[in-house]
C-alpha positions as CSV (number, residue, x, y, z in Angstrom):
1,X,1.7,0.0,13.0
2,X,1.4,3.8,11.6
3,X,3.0,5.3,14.3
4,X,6.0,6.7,12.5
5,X,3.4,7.9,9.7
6,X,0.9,9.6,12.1
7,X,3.9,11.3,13.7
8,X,4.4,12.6,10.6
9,X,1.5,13.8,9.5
10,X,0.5,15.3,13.1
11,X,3.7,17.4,12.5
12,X,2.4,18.6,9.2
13,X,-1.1,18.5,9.2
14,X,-1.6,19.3,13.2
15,X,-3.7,16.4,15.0
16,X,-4.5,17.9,18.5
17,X,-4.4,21.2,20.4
18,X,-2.0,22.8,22.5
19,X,-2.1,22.2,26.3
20,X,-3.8,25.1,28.4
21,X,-0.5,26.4,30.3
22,X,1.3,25.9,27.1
23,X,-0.7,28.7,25.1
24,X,-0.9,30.4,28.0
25,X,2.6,31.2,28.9
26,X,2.6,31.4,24.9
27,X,0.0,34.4,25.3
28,X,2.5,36.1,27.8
29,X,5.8,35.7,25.8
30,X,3.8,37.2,22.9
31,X,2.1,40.4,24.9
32,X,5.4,40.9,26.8
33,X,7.2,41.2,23.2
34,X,4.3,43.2,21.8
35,X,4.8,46.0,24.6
36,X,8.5,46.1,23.7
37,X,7.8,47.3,20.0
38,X,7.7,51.1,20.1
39,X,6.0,50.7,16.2
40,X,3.5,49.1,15.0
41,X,4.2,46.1,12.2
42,X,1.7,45.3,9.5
43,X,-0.1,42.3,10.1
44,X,2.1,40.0,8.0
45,X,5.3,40.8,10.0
46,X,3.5,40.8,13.5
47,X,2.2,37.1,12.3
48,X,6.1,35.8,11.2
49,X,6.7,37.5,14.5
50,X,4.6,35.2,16.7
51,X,5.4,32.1,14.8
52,X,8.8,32.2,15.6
53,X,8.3,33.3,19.4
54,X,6.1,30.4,19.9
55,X,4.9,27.7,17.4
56,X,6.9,24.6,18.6
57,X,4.8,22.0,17.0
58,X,5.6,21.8,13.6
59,X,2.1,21.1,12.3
60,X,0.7,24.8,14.1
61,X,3.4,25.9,12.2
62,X,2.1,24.5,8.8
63,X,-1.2,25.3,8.9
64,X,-0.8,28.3,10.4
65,X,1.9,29.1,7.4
66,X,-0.6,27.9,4.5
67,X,-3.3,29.8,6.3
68,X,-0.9,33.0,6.2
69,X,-0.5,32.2,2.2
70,X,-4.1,32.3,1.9
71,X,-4.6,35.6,3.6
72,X,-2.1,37.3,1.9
73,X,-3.0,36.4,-1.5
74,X,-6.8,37.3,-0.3
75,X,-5.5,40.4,0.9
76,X,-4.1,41.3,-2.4
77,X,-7.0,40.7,-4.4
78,X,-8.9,43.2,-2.3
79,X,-6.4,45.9,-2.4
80,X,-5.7,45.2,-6.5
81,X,-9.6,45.5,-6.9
82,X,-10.1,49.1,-4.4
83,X,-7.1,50.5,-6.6
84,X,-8.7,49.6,-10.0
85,X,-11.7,51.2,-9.2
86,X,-9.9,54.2,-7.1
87,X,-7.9,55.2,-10.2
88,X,-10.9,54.5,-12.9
89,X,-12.9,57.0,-10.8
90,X,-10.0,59.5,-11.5
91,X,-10.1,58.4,-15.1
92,X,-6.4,57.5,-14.6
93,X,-6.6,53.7,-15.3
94,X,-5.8,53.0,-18.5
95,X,-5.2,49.4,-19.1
96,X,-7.5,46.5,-17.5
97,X,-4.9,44.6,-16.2
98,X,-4.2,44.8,-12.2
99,X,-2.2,47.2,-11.4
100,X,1.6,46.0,-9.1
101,X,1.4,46.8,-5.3
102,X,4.8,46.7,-3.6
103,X,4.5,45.4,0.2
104,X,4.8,48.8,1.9
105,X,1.7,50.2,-0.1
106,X,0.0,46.8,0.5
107,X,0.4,47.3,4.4
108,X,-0.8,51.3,4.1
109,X,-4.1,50.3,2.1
110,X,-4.7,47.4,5.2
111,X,-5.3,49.6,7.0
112,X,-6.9,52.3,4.9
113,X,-9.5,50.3,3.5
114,X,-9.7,48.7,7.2
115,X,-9.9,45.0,5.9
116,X,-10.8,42.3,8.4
117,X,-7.7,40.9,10.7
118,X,-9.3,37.5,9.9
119,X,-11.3,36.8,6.3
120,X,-14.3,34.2,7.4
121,X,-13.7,32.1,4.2
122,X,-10.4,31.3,2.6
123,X,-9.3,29.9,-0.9
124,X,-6.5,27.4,-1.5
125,X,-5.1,28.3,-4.6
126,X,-2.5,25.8,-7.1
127,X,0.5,27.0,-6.0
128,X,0.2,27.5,-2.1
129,X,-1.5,23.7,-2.6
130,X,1.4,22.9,-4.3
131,X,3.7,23.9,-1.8
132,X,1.8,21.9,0.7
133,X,1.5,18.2,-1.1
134,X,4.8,18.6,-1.7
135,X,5.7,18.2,2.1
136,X,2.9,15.4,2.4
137,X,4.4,13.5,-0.5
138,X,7.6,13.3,1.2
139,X,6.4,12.1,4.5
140,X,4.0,9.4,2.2
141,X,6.5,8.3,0.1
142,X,9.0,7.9,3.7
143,X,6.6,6.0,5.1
144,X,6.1,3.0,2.4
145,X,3.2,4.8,0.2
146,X,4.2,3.6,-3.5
147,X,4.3,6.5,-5.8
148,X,1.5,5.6,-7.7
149,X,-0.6,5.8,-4.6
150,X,0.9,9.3,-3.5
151,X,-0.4,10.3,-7.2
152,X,-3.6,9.0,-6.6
153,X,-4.1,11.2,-3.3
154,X,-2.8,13.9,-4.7
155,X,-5.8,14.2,-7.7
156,X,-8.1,13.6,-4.9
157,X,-6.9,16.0,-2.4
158,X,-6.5,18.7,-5.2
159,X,-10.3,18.2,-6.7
160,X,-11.6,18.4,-3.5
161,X,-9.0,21.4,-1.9
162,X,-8.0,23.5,-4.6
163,X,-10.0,27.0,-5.5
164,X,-12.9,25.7,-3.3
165,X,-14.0,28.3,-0.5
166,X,-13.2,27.0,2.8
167,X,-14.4,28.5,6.3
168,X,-11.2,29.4,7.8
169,X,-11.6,27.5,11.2
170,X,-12.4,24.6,9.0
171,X,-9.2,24.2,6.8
172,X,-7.4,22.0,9.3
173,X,-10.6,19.7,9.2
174,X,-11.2,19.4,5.9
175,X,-7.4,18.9,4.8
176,X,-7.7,15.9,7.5
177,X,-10.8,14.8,6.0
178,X,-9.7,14.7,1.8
179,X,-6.6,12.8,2.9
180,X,-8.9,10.2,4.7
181,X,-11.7,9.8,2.2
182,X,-8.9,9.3,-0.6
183,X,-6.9,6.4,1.9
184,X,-10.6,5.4,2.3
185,X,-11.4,4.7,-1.5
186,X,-8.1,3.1,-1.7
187,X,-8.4,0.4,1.1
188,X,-11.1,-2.1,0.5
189,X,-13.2,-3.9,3.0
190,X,-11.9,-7.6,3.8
191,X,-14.8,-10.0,2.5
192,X,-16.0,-12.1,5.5
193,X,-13.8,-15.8,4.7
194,X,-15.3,-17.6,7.4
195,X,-18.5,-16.6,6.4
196,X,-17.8,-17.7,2.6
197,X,-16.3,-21.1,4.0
198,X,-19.7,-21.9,6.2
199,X,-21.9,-20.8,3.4
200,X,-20.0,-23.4,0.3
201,X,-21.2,-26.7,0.3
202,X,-18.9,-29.5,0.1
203,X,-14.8,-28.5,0.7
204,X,-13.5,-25.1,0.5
205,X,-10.0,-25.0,-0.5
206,X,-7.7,-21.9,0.1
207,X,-3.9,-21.9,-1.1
208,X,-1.2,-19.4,0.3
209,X,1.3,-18.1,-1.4
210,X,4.1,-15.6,-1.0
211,X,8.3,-15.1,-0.5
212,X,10.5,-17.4,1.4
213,X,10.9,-15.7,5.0
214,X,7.4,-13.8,5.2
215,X,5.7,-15.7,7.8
216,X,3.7,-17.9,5.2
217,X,3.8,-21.2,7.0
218,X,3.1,-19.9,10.6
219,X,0.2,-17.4,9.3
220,X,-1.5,-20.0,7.3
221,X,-1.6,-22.2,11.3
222,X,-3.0,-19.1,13.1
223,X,-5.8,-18.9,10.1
224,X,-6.6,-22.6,10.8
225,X,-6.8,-21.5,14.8
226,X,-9.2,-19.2,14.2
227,X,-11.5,-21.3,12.0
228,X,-11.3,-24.3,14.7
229,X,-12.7,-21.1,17.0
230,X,-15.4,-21.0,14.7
231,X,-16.3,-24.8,14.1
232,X,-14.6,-24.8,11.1
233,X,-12.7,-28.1,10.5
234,X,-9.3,-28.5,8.6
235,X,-6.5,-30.3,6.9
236,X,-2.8,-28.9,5.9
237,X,-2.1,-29.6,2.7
238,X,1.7,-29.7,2.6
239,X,2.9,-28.4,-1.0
240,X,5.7,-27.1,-0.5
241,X,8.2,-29.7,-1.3
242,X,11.5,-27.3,-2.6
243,X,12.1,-26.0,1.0
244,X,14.4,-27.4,3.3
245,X,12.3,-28.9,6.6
246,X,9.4,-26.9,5.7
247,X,7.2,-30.0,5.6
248,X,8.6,-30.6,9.4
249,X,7.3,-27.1,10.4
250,X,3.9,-27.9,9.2
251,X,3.8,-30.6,10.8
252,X,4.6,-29.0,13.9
253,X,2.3,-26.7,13.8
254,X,0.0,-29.4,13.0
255,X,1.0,-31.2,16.3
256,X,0.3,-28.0,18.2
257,X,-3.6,-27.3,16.3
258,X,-4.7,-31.3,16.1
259,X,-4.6,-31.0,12.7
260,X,-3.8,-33.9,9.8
261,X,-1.1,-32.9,7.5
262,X,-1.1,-34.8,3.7
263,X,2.5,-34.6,2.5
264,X,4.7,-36.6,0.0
265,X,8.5,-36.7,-0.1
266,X,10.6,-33.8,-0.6
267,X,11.0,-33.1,-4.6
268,X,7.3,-34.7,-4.9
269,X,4.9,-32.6,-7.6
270,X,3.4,-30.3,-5.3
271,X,0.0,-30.4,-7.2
272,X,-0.1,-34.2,-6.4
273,X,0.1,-33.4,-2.8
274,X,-3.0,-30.8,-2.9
275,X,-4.6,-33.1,-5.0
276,X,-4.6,-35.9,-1.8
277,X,-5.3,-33.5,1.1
278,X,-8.7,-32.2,-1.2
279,X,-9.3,-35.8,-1.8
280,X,-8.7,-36.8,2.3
281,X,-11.2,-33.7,3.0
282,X,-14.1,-34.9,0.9
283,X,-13.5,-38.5,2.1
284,X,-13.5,-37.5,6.3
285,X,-16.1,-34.9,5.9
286,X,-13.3,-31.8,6.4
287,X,-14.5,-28.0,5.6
288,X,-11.2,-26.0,5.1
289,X,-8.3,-27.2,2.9
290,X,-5.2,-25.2,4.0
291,X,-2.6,-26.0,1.1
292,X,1.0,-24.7,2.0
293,X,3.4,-23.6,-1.2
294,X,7.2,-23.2,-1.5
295,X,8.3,-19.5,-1.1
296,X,8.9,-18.0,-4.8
297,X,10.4,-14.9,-6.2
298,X,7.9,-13.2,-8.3
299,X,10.7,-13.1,-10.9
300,X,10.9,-16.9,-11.3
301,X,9.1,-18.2,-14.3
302,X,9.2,-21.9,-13.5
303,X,8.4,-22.0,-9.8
304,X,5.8,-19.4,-11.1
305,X,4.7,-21.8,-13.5
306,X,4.4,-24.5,-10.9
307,X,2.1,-22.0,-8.8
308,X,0.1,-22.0,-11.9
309,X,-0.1,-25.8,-12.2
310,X,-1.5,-25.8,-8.5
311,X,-4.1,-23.6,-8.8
312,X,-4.8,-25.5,-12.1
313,X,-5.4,-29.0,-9.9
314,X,-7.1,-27.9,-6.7
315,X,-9.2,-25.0,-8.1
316,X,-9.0,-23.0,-5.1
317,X,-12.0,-20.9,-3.9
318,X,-9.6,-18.4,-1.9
319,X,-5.9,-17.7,-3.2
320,X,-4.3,-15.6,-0.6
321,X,-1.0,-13.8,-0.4
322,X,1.2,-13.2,2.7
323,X,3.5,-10.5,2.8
324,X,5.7,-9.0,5.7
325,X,4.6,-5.5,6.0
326,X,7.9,-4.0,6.9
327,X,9.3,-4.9,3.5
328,X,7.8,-2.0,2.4
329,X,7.7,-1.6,-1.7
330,X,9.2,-4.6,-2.1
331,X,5.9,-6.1,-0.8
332,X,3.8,-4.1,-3.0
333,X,5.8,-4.9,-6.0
334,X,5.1,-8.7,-5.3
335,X,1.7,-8.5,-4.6
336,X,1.6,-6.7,-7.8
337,X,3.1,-9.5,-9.8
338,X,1.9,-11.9,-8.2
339,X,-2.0,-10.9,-8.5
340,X,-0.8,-10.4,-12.7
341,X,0.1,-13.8,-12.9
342,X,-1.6,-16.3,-10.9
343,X,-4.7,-13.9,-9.8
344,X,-5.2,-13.3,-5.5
345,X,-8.5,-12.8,-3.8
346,X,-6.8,-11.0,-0.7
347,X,-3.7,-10.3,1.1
348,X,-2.6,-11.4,4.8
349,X,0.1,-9.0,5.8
350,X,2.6,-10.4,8.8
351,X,5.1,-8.4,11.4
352,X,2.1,-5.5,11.5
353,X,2.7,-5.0,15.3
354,X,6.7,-3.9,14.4
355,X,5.8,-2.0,11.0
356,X,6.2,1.7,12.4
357,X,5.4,3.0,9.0
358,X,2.2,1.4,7.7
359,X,2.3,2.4,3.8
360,X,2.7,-0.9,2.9
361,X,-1.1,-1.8,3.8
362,X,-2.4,1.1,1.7
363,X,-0.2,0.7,-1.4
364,X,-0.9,-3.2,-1.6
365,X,-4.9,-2.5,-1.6
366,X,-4.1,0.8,-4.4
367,X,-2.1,-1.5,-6.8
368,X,-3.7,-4.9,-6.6
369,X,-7.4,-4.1,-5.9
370,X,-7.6,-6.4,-3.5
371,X,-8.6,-6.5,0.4
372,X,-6.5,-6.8,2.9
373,X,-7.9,-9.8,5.2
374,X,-5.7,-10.0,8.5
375,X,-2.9,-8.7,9.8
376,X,-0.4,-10.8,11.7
377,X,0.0,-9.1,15.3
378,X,2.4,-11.8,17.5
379,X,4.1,-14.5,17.8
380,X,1.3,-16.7,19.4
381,X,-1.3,-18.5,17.0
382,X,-4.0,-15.4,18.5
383,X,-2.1,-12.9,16.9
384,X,-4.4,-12.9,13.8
385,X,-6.2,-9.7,13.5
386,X,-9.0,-9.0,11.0
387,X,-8.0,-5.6,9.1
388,X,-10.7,-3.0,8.8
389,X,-9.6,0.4,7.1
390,X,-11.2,2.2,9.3
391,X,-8.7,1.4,12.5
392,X,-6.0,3.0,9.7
393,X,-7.8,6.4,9.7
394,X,-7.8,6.3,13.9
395,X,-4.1,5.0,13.5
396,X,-3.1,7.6,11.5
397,X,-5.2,10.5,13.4
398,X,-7.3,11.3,11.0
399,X,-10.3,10.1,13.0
């Protein structure tokens, strides 16, 4: 998971050094082509000189770029500033506004004045910021980051960035460190569900619900692995009486865990059948109903309406949604309308271990306000990993 998005951003945003012999060799193409130049360039020229001859990695060349931007517009300001005064000591200046420096008088009053070949502090101004996000939108919004979420880490990054006084060695660090303190605010821990099943008295009754094909029935029997890991003892509940052999598949599973499974004939009211297995629960002393619905469109009004009439009869404690990660925005668009109408407590996303891009799990968490719990990691009823946002800031390099 991530790995196409840290790619990305490593390539903009520069995670890691250079090897030794790499900038070495690097050092010797540069000196060798130095010796060749019979005049001297200014210092902007010499610098678009040595990017070319040996920045490989795109993210060197980046920051190296937005750190040349800087310097030249710091540059500038100095050399505006020495002629304003210059020409007011000559009583020449006549008007307060700055007065134009074309580049060849900008490179002889470098090195008149003898500014510094490095300024300790730089400041990131709109536009050169501008020019910047606009890169990291595009590898956000490539990578399954929902618009509304790019906007949100834009304002962030541009409070925190913009017109602020950075150390020069540090831009690379803090540009690393805005992005992750906005993916930060946006991903909220997971609440502890085993926890909050051990700690309710009586039955504590969960119902999943999510798209046909998203891994729903299989992620609901690893959940109700790991609570039998944890002493935690359960029934399957099987609602979803629209699909074709999906009762069968429960049942499987429920083979495979030693688990009961209540169920009713296909076409039965599904909020009868989560009725009995709450009912069954109370009467054999089980902890954890697991209540299994049909897959439903978030566009469908009736089946929607059935969800409702569920939720309605069992009074869940937990209502979780399951969504396959690699779907991308169409996940986040159903979590969306999903949480509108029936309400969800957390998300479970599946296929995480083949989702190369990762935006999904940030965009969910932006546009529901709701934890992510799990992610689903395998085929086996282990794969069930608890999500923590912090393993998405090492994921993504940002660490």
């Amino acid at each position: 998971m991530f790995n196409s998005f840290k790619e990305k951003l490593k390539n903009l945003i520069g995670f890691g050094k250079k090897e030794p012999e790499k900038q070495e060799v690097e050092k010797k193409e540069v000196k060798s082509k130095e010796k060749k130049k019979e005049v001297k360039k200014p210092k902007v020229e010499k610098k678009k000189l040595i990017d070319k001859a040996i920045v490989k990695e795109k993210f060197h060349e980046e920051i190296e770029e937005l750190e040349e931007q800087i310097e030249e517009k710091e540059i500038q300001k100095e050399i505006e500033e020495k002629e304003i005064k210059e020409e007011a000591k000559e009583g020449k200046l006549t008007s307060k506004e700055p007065v134009e420096v074309d580049e060849e008088k900008q490179g002889f009053f470098s090195k008149l004045i003898k500014l510094p070949t490095k300024l300790n502090t730089v400041r990131l101004d709109q536009e050169t910021f501008n020019e910047f996000f606009e890169k990291l939108e595009a590898i956000l919004l490539e990578n399954n980051v929902a618009l509304s979420v790019v906007d949100k880490i834009r304002e962030d990054m541009e409070k925190r960035l913009v017109n602020i006084e950075i150390k020069k060695p540090m831009l690379e660090q803090e540009i690393k460190n805005t992005l992750k303190e906005s993916i930060l605010e946006i991903l909220m821990p997971p609440f502890d569900l085993i926890e909050l099943i051990k700690k309710k008295e009586g039955v504590f009754v969960i119902v999943f619900f999510g798209i046909n094909g998203s891994g729903k029935t299989t992620t609901i029997a690893k959940l109700a692995n790991l609570l039998q890991k944890n002493k935690i003892s359960c029934v399957f509940a099987a609602a979803d009486t629209f699909r074709a052999a999906s009762i069968e598949q429960l049942e499987k599973h429920g083979n495979n865990l030693n688990i009961k499974v209540i169920k009713q004939n296909y076409g039965a009211d599904p909020a009868a059948v989560a009725f009995d297995a709450i009912k069954y629960a109370n009467a054999h002393g089980i902890k954890a109903v697991l209540i299994d619905t049909a897959g439903r469109m978030h566009t469908k009004s009736d089946l929607l309406k059935e969800m409702e009439k569920i939720i309605r009869v069992s009074k869940p404690d937990s209502k979780i949604f399951i969504a396959e990660s690699i779907t991308g925005n169409d996940a986040v668009e159903q979590a969306k309308n999903f949480n509108e109408s029936t309400g969800i407590d957390g998300v479970i996303l599946t296929k995480a271990d083949v989702d190369e891009k990762g935006g999904t799990a940030i965009s969910i968490g932006h546009v529901t306000n709701k934890p992510i719990l799990f992610l689903g990691t395998g085929q086996t009823y282990n794969d069930l990993q608890k999500f923590d946002p912090k393993e998405v800031i090492v994921n993504l390099g940002l660490d």
